[in-house]
C-alpha positions, -999 to +999 in steps of 0.1 A: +302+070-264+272+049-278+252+023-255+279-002-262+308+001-269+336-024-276+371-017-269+401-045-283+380-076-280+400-099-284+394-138-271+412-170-273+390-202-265+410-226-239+418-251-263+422-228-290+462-215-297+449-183-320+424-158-309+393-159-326+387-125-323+413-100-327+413-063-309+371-063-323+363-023-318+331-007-325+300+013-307+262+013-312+232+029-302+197+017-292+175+024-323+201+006-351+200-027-367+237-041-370+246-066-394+275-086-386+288-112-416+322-130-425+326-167-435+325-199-415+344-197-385+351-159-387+341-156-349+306-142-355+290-161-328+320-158-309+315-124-307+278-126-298+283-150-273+309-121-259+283-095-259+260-119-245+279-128-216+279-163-223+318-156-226+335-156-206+306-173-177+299-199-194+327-210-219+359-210-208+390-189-228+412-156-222+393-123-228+407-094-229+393-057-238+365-041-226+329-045-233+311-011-223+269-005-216+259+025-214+218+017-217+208+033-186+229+063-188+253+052-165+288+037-175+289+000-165+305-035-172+273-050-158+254-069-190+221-055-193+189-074-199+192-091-233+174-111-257+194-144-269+187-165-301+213-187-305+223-208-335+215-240-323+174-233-323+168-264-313+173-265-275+138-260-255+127-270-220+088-275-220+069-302-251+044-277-258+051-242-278+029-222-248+049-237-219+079-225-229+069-191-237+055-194-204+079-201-183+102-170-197+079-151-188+072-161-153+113-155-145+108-123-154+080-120-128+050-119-151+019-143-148-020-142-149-038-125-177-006-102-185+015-132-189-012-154-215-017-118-236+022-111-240+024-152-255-010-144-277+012-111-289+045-128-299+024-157-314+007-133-341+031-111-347+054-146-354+027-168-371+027-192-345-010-187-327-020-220-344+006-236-327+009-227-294-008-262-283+018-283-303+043-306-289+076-291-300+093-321-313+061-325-341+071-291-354+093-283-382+126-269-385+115-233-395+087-235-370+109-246-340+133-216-349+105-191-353+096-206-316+137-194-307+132-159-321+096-156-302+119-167-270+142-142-278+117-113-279+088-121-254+106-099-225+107-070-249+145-064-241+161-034-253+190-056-268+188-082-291+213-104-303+204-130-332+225-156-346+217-165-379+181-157-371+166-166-407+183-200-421+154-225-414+129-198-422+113-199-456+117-165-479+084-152-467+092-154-430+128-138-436+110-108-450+084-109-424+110-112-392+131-079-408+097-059-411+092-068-370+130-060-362+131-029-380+099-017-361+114-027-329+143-008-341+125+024-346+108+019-310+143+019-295+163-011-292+194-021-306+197-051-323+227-072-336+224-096-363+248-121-375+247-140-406+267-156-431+246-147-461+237-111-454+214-107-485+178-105-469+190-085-442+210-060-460+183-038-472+169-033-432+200-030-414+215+005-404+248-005-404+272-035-421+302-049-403+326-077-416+343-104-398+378-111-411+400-138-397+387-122-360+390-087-373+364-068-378+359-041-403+327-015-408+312-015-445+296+014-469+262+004-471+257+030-502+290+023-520+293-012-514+256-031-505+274-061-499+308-073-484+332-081-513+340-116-504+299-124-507+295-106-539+326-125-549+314-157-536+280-159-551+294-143-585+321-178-582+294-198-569+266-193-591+286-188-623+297-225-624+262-236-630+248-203-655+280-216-676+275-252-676+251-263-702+246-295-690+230-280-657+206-257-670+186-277-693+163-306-680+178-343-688+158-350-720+160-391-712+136-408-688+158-427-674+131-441-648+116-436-614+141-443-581+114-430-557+078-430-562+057-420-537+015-431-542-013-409-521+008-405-486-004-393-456+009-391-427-002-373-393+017-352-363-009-354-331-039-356-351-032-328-373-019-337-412+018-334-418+015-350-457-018-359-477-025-376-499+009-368-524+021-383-550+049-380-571+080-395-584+120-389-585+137-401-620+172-414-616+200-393-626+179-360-616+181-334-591+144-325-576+141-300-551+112-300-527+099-264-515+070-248-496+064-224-463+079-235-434+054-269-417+046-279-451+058-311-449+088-314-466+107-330-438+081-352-433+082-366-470+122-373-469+118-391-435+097-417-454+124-422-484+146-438-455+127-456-434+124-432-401+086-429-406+063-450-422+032-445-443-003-444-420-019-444-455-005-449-493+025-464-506+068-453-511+090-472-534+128-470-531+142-485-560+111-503-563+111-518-526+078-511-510+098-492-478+069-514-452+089-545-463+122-537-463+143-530-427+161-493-421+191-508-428+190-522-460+175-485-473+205-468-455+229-494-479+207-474-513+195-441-498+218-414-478+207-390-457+215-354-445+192-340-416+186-304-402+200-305-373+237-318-379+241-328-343+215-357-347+242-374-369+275-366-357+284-389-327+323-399-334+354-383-314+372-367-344+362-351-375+383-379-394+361-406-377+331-392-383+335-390-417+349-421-420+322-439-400+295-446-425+322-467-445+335-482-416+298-493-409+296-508-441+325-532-437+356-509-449+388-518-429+388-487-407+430-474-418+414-477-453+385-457-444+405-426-420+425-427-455+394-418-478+381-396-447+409-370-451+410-372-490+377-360-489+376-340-460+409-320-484+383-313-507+359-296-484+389-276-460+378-296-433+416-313-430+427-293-409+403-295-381+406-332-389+416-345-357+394-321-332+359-332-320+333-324-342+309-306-312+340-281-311+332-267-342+310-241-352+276-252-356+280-243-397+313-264-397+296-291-382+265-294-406+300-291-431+311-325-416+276-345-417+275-338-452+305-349-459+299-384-441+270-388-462+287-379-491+318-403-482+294-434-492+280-422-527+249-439-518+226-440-557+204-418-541+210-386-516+184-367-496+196-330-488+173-319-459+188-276-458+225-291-468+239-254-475+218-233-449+249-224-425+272-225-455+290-195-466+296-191-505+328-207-505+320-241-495+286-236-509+303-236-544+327-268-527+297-289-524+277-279-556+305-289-574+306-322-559+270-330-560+267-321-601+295-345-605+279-373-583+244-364-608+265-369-634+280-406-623+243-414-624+232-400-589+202-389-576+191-361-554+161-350-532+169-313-522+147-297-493+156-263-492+142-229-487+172-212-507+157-201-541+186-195-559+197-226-552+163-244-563+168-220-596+200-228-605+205-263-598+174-284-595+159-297-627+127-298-614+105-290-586+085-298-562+057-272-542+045-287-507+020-262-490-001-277-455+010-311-463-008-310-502+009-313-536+006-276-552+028-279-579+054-301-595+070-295-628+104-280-644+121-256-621+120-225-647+080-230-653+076-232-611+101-203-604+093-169-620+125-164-631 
């Protein structure tokens, strides 16, 4: 046997009338990278949460099977000492980045001068020594989840399990986290990876699993580099926008500014988030805004709605100075996606959240519940219509906060990582939608760190690196293509 193995997993959550995971079997050894994909809502972090133990001690359901360690040389049920990222990266005790560190370390009995030298090693090896005095709330996205993975590997377990440990990183970072795990691989431990869009990880990993309708199923990694329903999703996906002519090429008519944005700066605890940019978005375009993680690209979109506002410089919103005009009325012309979908979903049912924003803005609510599930048809979300939205999976949530911002067709739409826990299928679901919205005469501001997506979609681009303007121009003169 390896040092795990997993015999007819198979769990059904206690609300849940189908298993999620159905008679799951496999065995690893300490020393491999496994890579686990499958589509939203194919039990991925199901089954992490499984190995984990988080299931069944902390979430309630039916489990049946057998989950076998053998890391010490000795048969047992007993869950060995694991590292954890979870999906949601977001969930920290301590405000500052050393404090929390910290006080993992501490449970595990370590302190003084060993304790401060294992935080300094995680913090290089991560690229987070600059930040190990910052408040976590002033950090970014990518930052915050680089902060998760450090948590997840400061004890130096011999397992790791990491749920979609790369989708608020920027390119550079993925890379840079699969050089680390594939060292700490060759040291000895095992480490299981889960992620929807295997494509960084593939060419790391030892060994590709697929998660089918709770199945799971063990891939060729030399006859077939990728699952078949990824290279069959981004071949649909992608292929709608290399065939439509109207995508690829730049809109040739200046149709105006919508957003214009005049020497901005802004600062998190004394240190520069944005300054002094400029630049403008033209109606009817799609612009997307790129850089490393911290760069400020958050920071910028914030502005374009109202939630910060300028400490120096100017932003127009359909030419409304934003220090004039309320939150409110910018909500009525601007909509809004964030990171983190659970800072926007606060209704009891799927239906009602995604009706809300129209019931907000004065539609009768029977008329509204009726436009909720014609839209939430489009996007496969109607049949989950009537559960709570903190049910879901954390990549069918950030599904459902799009939609309630779509709902509204609001003249402009700010994107803040919309496809990041996406799989291809509703990837392609929402491109689709937004090209159509451009082409009603929408426009949209797309943070992302997906460079395919920036490539094949954006008409032009925007750079952001430490806060500064690098570059802005078309997308095919900023993208080496």
């Amino acid at each position: 046997m390896g040092d795990i193995e997993v015999k007819n997993l198979t769990f059904t959550y206690s609300q849940g009338v189908n298993p999620t995971l159905r008679s799951v079997n496999f065995s690893a050894d300490l020393g491999q990278i496994l890579l686990i994909t499958g589509s939203n809502g194919s039990g991925k972090s199901t089954l992490l949460a499984c190995l984990s133990g988080i299931i069944p001690m902390l979430t309630p359901g039916k489990l049946e099977g057998e989950i076998l360690w053998d890391v010490n040389r000795g048969i047992h049920n007993d869950i060995p000492n694991i590292g954890v990222l979870l999906q949601d990266s977001d969930v920290y005790l301590f405000e500052e980045v050393y404090e929390e560190f910290a006080f993992i370390l501490q449970n595990a009995g370590i302190s003084g001068a060993d304790l401060d030298l294992r935080i300094r090693e995680i913090a290089a090896e991560l690229g987070l020594s600059d930040l190990l005095g910052r408040k976590l709330r002033s950090l970014s996205g990518g930052e915050r989840q680089k902060v998760a993975i450090g948590a997840a590997l400061i004890c130096d377990a011999p397992i790791l399990l990491l749920d979609e440990p790369v989708e608020q990183l920027d390119p550079t970072s993925a890379l840079n986290l699969f050089r680390m795990l594939k060292i700490l691989a060759e040291k000895g431990k095992l480490i299981i990876v889960c992620m929807h869009n295997p494509s960084v990880a593939v060419p790391w990993v030892d060994r590709l699993f697929c998660l089918r309708n709770g199945q799971m199923f063990e891939e060729s990694l030399k006859e077939r580099p990728l699952p078949f329903q990824y290279n069959q999703g981004i071949s649909e996906g992608l292929k709608f926008f290399l065939d439509n002519d109207d995508q690829k090429k730049v809109l040739s008519v200046n149709r105006g500014p919508v957003l214009e944005v005049e020497n901005l700066t802004y600062c998190y605890d004394n240190q520069k988030g944005i300054a002094d940019l400029t630049l403008q978005v033209n109606q009817q375009e799609v612009l997307a805004v790129i850089g490393p993680n911290g760069s400020g690209k958050s920071t910028l979109v914030k502005h374009f709605i109202g939630l910060l506002r300028p400490q120096a410089g100017k932003v127009f919103v359909n030419g409304l100075d934003i220090e004039k005009v309320p939150t409110w009325e910018l909500a009525e012309q601007v909509g809004v996606l964030f990171q983190n979908p659970d800072d926007q979903i606060f209704n009891a049912t799927v239906f009602e959240e995604i009706a809300w924003s129209l019931v907000a803005r004065g539609v009768p609510k029977r008329e509204a519940l009726a436009e909720s599930r014609e839209l939430a048809k489009e996007f496969d979300l109607h049949q989950l219509g009537e559960k709570h939205p903190h049910d879901l999976s954390r990549s069918l949530r950030q599904l459902v906060a799009l939609v309630s911002v779509l709902i509204t067709k609001p003249k402009i739409l700010i994107l803040d990582e919309p496809t990041k826990m996406m799989d291809y299928d509703h990837l392609t679901k929402v491109m689709r939608w937004i090209l159509n919205y451009r082409d009603q005469g929408g426009t949209i501001v797309l943070v992302t760190h997906d460079m395919d997506l920036t490539r094949n979609y954006s008409q032009r681009a925007v750079v952001l690196v430490n806060g500064h303007l690098e570059r802005i121009g078309r997308t095919d003169e900023i993208l080496i293509l």
